[in-house]
N, C-alpha and C positions, 0 to 999 in steps of 0.2 A: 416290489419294484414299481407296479402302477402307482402306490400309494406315496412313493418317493418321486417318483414322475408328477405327479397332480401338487405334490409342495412345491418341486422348484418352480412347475408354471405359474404356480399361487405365488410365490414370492417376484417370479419377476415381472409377473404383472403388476403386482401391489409396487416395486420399483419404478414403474414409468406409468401405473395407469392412477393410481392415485395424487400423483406430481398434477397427471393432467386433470382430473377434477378439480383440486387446489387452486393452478392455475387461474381456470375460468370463475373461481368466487374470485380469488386475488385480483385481478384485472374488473374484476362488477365492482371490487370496494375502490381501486385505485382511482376509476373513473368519478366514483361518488365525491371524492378527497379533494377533488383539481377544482379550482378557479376555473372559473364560464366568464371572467370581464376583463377582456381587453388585453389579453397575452396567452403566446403560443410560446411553446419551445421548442429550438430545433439542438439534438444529440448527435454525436458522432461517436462510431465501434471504430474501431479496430485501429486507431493509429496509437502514437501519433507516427507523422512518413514524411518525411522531409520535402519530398515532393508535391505533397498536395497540402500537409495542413496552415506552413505558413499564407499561402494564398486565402486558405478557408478564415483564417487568421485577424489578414488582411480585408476580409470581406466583410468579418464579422463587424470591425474597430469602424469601417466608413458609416456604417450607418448604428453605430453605438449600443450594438446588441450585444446580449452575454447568452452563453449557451454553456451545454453540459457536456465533455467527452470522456464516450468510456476506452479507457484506455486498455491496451494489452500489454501486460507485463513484461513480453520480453523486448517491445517497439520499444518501451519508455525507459528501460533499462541501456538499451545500443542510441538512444535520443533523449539524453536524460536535457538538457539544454531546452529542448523544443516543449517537453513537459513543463520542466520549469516557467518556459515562458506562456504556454495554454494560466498556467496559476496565476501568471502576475502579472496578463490582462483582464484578469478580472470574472474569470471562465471556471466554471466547476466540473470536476473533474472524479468519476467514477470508476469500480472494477470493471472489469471483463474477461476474467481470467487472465492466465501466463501465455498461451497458445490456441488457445480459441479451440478446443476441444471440443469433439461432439460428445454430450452427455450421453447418449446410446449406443454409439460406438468407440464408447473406450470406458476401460475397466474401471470398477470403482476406485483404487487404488491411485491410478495415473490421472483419473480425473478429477478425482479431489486433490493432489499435488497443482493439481493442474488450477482450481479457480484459488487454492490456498495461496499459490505464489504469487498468483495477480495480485490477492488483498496484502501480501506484504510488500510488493513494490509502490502499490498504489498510497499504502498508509506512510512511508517512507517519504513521498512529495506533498502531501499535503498534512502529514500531522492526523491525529483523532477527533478528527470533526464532527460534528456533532450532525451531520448528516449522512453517515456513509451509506453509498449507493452503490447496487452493484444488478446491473445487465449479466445474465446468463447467457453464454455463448448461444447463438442460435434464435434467443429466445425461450430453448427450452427446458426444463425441470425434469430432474429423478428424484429418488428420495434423498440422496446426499445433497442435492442442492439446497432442499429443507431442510435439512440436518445443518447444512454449510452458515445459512441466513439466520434460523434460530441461536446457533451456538455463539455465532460474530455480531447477532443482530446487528445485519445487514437490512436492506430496502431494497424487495426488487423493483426494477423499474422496466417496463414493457414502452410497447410505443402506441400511437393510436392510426400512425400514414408511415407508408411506407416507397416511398418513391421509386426503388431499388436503384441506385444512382451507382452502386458497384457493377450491376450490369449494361448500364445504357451510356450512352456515346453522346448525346443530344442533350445538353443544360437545358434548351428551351423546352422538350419535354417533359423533362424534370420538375424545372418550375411550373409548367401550365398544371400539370396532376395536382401539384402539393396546394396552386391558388387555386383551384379551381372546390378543393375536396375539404380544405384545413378550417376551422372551427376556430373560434376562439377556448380555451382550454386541452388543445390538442399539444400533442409530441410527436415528433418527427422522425422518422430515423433515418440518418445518413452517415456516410463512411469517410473518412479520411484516411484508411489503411487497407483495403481489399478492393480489389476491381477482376473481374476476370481475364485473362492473357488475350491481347490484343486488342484490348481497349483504351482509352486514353484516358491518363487518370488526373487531365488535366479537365474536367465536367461539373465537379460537384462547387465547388468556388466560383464559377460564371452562373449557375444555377443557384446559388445560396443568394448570390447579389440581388437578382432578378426579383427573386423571391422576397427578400429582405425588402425592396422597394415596392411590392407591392401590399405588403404588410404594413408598410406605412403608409401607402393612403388610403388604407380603409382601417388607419387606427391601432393597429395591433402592435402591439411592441412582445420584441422574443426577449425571455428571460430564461433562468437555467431552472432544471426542476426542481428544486429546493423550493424557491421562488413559486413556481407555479399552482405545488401543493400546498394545499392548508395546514399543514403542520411546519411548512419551512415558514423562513423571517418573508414579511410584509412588505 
């Protein structure tokens, strides 16, 4: 019985603690891969949401930047229109699973249904691209994530600022962190679909603006991650 005790902890350690060793090489090489001149990019989880990403949209188009969003499967499937149109302004557009599942709390079973259905709503708008990208809910990794990214050769994609623009209320907050911290070769992360209840999810679109304008005058132009890494087009 001990010795059946000490395997399952041995195993479900090796499920979430080897993810996270991985992790932290995977993000040491990511960082190595990104362009250092003269462009940032800013991502968006969890939409698309009728409510906020046309404006995020809108904000992007005034000052001529392209960005990445990772989409969730079941947003772009109930807003299939707003997807389509994140594509054909020119915006790249990755996984993020079907419901945004936490990898640690939920079974391997429903969680791999779970990031498998994001990448088949996701491949259904944009075709087999020759970049497919795909954000792990949360950010975070089990072994089935690496299982999930090897078998689909996927790209994970982490971020490097984190504003949290799903919990604050204050654009101009938002913006002062991201100019104040953002690097050239950095990623951003920001939401177009999750805010917490009772905040206004009207925040990230006055704050993308601000930001956008001050990235252009000191030079920066936002581009999507494709763009940003050294293995996407030039």
């Amino acid at each position: 019985m001990i010795v059946l005790i000490l395997i399952l902890i041995g195993c479900a350690g090796a499920y979430t603690a080897l993810p996270f060793i991985l992790k932290a090489l995977m993000r040491r090489r990511f960082r190595a891969l990104k362009r250092k001149d003269g462009a940032v990019c800013l991502t968006f989880d969890d939409g698309p949401d009728p409510l906020t990403t046309p404006d995020i949209l809108e904000a992007l188009s005034e000052s001529g930047a392209r960005a990445t969003f990772f989409l969730l499967g079941r947003h772009a499937e109930e807003h299939p229109e707003l997807a389509a149109r994140i594509i054909s302004e020119g915006h790249e557009v990755g996984e993020h699973s079907h419901s945004h599942l936490h990898p640690y709390a939920t079974g391997p079973i429903a969680y791999w249904r779970d990031i498998n259905g994001g990448r088949v709503t996701v491949d259904r708008l944009r075709g087999t691209g020759r970049y497919p990208l795909f954000r792990p809910p949360w950010g975070k990794l089990n072994a089935l994530t690496l299982l999930y990214v090897i078998l689909h050769r996927r790209r994970i994609i982490l971020w490097d600022l984190d504003p949290k623009d799903f919990a604050n209320d204050t654009p101009g907050r938002i913006s002062s962190f991201v100019n104040e911290n953002i690097r050239p070769g950095q990623i951003v992360l920001f939401h177009d679909g999750r805010y917490k209840k009772g905040l206004s999810r009207n925040v990230t679109a006055p704050a993308v603006r601000m930001i956008l304008k001050d990235l252009g005058r000191r030079g920066l132009s936002a581009v999507t991650v494709s763009e940003i890494l050294m293995w996407g087009p030039q």
